[in-house]
PDB file of N, CA, C and O in Angstrom, chain B, residues numbered from 101:
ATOM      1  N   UNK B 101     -99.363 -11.012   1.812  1.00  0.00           N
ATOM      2  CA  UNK B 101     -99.927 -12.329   1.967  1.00  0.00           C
ATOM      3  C   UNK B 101     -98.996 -13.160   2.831  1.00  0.00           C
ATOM      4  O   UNK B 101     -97.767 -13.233   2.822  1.00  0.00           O
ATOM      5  N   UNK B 102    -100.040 -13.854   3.686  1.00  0.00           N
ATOM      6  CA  UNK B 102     -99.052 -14.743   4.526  1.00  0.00           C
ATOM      7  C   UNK B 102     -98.451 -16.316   3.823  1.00  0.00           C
ATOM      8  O   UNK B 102     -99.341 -17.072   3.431  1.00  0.00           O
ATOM      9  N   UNK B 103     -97.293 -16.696   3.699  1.00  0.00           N
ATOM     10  CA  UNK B 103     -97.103 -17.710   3.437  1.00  0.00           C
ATOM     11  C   UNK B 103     -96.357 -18.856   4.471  1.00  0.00           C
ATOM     12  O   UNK B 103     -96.055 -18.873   5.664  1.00  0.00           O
ATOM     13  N   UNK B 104     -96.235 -19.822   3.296  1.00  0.00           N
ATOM     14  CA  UNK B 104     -95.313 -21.057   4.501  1.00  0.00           C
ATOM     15  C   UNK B 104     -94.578 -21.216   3.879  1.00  0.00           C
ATOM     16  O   UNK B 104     -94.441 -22.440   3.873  1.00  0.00           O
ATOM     17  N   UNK B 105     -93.431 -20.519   2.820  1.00  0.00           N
ATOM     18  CA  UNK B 105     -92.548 -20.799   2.266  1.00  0.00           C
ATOM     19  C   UNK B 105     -91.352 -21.262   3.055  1.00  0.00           C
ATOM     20  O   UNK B 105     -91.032 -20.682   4.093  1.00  0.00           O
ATOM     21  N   UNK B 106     -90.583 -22.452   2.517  1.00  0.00           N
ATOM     22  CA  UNK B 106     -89.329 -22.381   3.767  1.00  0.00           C
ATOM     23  C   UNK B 106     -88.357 -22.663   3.209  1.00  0.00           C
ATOM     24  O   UNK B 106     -87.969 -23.815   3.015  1.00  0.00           O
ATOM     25  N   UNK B 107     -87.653 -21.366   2.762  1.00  0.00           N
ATOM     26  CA  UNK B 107     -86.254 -21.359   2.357  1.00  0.00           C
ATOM     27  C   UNK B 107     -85.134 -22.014   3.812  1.00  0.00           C
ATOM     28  O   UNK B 107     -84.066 -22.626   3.824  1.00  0.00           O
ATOM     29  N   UNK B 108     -85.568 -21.770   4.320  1.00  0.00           N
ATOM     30  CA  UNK B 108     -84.611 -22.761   5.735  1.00  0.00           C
ATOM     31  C   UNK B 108     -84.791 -23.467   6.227  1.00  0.00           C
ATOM     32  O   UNK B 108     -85.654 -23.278   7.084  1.00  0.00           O
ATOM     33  N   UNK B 109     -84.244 -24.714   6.158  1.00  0.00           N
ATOM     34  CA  UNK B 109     -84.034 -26.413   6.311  1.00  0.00           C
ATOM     35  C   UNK B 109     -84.874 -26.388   7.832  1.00  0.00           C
ATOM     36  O   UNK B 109     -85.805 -27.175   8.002  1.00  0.00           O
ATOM     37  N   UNK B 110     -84.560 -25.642   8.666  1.00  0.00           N
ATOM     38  CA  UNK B 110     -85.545 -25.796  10.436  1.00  0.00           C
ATOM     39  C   UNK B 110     -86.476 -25.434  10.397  1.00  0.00           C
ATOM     40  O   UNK B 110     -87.126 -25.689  11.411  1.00  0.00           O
ATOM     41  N   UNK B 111     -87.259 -24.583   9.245  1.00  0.00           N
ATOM     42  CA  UNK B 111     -88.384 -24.053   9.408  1.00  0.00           C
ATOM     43  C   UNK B 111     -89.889 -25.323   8.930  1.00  0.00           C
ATOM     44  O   UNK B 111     -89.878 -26.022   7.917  1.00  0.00           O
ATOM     45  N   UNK B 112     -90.765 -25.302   9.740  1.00  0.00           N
ATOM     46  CA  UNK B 112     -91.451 -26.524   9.834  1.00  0.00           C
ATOM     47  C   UNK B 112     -93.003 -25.380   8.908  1.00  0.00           C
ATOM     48  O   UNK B 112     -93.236 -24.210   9.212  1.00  0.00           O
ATOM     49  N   UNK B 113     -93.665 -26.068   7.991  1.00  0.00           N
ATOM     50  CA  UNK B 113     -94.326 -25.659   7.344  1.00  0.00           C
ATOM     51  C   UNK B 113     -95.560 -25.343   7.938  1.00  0.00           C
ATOM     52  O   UNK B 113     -95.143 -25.904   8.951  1.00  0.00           O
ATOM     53  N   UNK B 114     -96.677 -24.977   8.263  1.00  0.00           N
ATOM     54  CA  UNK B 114     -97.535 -24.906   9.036  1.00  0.00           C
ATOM     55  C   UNK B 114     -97.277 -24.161  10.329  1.00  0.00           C
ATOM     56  O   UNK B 114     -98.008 -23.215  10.624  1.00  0.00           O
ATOM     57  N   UNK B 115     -95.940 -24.656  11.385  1.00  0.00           N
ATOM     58  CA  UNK B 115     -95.533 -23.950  12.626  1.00  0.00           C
ATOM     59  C   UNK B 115     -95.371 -22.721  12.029  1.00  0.00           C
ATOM     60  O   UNK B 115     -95.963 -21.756  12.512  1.00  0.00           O
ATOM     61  N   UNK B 116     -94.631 -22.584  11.008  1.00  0.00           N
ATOM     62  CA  UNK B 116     -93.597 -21.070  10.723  1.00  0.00           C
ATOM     63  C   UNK B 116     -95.210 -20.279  10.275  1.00  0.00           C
ATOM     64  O   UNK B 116     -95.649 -19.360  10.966  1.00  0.00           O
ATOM     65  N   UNK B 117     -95.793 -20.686   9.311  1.00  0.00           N
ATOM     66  CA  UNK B 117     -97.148 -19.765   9.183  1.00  0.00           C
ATOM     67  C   UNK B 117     -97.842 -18.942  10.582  1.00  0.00           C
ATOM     68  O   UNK B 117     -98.046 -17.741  10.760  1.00  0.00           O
ATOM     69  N   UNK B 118     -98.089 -20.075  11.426  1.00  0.00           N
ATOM     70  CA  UNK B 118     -98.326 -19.943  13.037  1.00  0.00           C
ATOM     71  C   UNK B 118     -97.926 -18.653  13.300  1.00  0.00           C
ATOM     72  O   UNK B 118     -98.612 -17.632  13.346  1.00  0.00           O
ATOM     73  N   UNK B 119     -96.623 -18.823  13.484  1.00  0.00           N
ATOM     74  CA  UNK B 119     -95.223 -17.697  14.421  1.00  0.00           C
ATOM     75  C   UNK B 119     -95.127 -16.740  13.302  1.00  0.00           C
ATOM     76  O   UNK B 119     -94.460 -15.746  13.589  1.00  0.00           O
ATOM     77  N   UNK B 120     -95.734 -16.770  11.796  1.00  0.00           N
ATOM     78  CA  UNK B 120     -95.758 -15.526  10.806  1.00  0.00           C
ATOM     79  C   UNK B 120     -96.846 -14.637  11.488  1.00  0.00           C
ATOM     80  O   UNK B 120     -96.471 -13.554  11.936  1.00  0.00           O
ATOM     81  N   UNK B 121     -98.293 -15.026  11.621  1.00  0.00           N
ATOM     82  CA  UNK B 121     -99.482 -14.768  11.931  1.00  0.00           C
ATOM     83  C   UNK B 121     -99.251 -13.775  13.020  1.00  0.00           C
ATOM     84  O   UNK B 121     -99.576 -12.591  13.121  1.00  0.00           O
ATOM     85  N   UNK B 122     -98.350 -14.897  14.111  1.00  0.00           N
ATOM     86  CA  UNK B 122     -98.302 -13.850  15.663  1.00  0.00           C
ATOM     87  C   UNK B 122     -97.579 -12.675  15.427  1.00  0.00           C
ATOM     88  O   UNK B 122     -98.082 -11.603  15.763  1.00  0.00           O
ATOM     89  N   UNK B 123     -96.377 -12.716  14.851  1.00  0.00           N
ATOM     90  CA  UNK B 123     -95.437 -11.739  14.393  1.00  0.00           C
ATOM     91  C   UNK B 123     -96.003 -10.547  13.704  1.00  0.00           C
ATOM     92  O   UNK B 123     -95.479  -9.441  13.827  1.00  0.00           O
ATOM     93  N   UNK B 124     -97.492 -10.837  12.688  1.00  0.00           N
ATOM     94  CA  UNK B 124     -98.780 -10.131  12.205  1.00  0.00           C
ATOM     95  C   UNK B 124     -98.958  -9.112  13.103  1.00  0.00           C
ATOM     96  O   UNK B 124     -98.497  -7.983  12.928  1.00  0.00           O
ATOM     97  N   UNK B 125     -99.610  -9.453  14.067  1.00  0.00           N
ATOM     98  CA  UNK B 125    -100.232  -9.277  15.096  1.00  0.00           C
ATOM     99  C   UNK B 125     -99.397  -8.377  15.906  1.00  0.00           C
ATOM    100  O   UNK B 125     -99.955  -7.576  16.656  1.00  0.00           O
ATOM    101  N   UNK B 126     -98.018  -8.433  15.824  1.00  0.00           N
ATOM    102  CA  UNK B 126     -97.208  -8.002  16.982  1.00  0.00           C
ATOM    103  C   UNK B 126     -96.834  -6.526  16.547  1.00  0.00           C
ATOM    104  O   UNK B 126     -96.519  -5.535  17.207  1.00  0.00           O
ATOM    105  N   UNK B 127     -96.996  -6.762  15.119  1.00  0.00           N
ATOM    106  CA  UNK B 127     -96.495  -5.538  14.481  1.00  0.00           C
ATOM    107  C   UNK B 127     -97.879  -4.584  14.401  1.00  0.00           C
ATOM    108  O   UNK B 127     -97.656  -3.374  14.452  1.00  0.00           O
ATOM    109  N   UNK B 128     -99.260  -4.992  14.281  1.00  0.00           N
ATOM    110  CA  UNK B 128    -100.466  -3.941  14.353  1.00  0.00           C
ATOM    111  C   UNK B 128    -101.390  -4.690  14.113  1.00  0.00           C
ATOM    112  O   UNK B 128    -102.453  -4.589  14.725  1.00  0.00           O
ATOM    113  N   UNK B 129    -101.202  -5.510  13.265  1.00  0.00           N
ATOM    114  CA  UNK B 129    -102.857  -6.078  12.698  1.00  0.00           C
ATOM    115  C   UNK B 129    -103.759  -6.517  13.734  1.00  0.00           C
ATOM    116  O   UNK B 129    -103.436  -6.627  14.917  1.00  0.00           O
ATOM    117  N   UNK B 130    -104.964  -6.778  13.227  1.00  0.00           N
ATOM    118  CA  UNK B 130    -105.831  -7.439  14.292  1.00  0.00           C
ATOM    119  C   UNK B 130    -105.765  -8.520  13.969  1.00  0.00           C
ATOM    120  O   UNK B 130    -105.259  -8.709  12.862  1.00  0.00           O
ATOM    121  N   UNK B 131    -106.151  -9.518  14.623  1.00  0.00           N
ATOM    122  CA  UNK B 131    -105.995 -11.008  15.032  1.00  0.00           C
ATOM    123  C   UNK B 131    -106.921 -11.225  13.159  1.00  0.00           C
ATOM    124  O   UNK B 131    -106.565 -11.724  12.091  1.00  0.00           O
ATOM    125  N   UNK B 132    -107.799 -10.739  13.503  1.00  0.00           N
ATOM    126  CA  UNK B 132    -108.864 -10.807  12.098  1.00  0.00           C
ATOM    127  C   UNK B 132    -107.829 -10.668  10.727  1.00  0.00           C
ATOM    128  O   UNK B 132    -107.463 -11.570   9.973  1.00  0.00           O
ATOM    129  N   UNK B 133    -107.526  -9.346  10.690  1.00  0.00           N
ATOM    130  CA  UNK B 133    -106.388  -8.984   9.784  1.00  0.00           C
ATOM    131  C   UNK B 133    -105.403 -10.152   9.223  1.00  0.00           C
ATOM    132  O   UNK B 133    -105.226 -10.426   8.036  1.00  0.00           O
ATOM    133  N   UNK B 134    -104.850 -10.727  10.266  1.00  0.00           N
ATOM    134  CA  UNK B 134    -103.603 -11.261  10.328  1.00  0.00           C
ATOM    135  C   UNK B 134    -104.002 -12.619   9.419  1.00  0.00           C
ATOM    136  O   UNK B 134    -103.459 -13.096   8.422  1.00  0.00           O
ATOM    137  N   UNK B 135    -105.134 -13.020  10.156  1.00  0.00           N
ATOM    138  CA  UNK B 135    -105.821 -14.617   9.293  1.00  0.00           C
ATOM    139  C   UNK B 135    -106.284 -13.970   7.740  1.00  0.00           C
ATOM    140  O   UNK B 135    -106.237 -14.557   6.659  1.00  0.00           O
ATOM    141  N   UNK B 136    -106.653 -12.839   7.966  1.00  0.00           N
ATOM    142  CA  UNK B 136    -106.950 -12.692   6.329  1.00  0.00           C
ATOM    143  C   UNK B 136    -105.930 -12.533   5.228  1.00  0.00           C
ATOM    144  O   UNK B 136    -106.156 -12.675   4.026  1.00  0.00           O
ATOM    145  N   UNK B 137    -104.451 -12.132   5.950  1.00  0.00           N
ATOM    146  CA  UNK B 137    -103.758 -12.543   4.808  1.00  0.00           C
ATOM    147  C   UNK B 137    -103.308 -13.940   4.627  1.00  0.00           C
ATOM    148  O   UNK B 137    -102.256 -14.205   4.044  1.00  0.00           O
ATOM    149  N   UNK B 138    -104.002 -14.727   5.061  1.00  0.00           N
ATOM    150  CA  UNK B 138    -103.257 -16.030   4.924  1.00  0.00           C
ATOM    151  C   UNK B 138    -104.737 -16.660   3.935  1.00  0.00           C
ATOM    152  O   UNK B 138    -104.649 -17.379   2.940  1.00  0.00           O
ATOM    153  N   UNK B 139    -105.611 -16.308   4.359  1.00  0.00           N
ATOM    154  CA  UNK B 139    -107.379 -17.030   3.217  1.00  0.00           C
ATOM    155  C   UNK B 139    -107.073 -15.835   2.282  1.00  0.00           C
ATOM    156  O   UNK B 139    -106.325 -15.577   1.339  1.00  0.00           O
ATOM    157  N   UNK B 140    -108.108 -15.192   3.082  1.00  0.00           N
ATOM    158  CA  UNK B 140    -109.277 -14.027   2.080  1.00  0.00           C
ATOM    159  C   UNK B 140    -108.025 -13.959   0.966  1.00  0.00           C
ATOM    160  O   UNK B 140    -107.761 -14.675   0.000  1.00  0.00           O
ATOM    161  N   UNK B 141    -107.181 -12.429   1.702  1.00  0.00           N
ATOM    162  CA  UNK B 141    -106.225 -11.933   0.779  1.00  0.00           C
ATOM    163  C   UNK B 141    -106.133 -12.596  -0.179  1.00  0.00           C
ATOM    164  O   UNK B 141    -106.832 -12.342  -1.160  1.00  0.00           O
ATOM    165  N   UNK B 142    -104.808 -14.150  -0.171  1.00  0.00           N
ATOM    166  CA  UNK B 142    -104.599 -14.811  -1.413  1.00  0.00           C
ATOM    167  C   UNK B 142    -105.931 -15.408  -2.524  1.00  0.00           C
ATOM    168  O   UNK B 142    -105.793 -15.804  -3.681  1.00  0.00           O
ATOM    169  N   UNK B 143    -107.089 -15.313  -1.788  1.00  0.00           N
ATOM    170  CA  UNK B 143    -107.848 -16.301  -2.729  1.00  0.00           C
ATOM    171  C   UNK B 143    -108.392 -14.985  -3.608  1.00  0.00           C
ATOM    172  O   UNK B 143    -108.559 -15.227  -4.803  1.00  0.00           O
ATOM    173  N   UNK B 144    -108.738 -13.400  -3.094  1.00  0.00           N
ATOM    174  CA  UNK B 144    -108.873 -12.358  -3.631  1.00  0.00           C
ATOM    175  C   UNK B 144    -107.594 -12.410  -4.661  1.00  0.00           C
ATOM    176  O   UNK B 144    -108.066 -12.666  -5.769  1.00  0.00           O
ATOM    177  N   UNK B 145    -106.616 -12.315  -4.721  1.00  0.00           N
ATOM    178  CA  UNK B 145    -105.340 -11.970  -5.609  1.00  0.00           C
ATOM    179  C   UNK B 145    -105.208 -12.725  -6.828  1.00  0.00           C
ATOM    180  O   UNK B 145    -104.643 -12.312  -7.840  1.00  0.00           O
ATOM    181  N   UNK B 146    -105.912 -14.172  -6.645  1.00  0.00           N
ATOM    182  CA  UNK B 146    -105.789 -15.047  -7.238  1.00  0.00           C
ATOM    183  C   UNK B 146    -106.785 -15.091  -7.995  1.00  0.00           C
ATOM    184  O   UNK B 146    -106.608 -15.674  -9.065  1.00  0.00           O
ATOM    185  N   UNK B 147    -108.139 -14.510  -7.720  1.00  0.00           N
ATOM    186  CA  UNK B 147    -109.339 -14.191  -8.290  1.00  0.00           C
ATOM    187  C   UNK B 147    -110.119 -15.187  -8.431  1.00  0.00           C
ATOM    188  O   UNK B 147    -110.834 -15.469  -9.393  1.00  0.00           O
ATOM    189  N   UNK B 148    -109.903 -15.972  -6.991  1.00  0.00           N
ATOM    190  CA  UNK B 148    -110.965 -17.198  -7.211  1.00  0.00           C
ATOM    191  C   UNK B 148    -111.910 -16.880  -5.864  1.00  0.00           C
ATOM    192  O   UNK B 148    -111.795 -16.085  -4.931  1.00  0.00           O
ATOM    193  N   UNK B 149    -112.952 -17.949  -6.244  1.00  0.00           N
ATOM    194  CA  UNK B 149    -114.287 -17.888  -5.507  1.00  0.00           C
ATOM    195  C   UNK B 149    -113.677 -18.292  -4.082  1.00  0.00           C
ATOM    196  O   UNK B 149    -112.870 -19.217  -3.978  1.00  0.00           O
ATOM    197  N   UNK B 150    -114.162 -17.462  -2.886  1.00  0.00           N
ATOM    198  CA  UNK B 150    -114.277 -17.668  -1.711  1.00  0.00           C
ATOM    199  C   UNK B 150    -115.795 -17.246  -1.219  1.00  0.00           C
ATOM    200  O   UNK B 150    -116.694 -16.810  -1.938  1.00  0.00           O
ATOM    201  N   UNK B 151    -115.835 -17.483   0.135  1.00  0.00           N
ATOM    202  CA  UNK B 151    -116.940 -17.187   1.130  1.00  0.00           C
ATOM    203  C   UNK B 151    -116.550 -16.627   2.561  1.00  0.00           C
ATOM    204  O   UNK B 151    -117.428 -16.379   3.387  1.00  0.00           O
TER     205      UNK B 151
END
């Protein structure tokens, strides 16, 4: 799952998710993939209602 956790004081909440996503991507996922661990995934894990 993708997060925005920021254990480091420079890391900007939202940007760092951003540059997580691309980094996703860089390593294999598809662009699709990459956004789904940041929705689908967590709201699946969590076992709540999505669409």
């Amino acid at each position: 799952m993708a997060g925005t956790d920021c254990p480091i004081f420079y890391l900007t909440p939202g940007r760092s998710l951003h540059q997580e996503l691309v980094v996703l991507v860089e390593a294999g996922l598809s662009p699709l993939e990459a956004i789904k661990t940041a929705t689908l995934n967590p709201a699946k894990y969590f076992d709540m209602e999505y669409n």
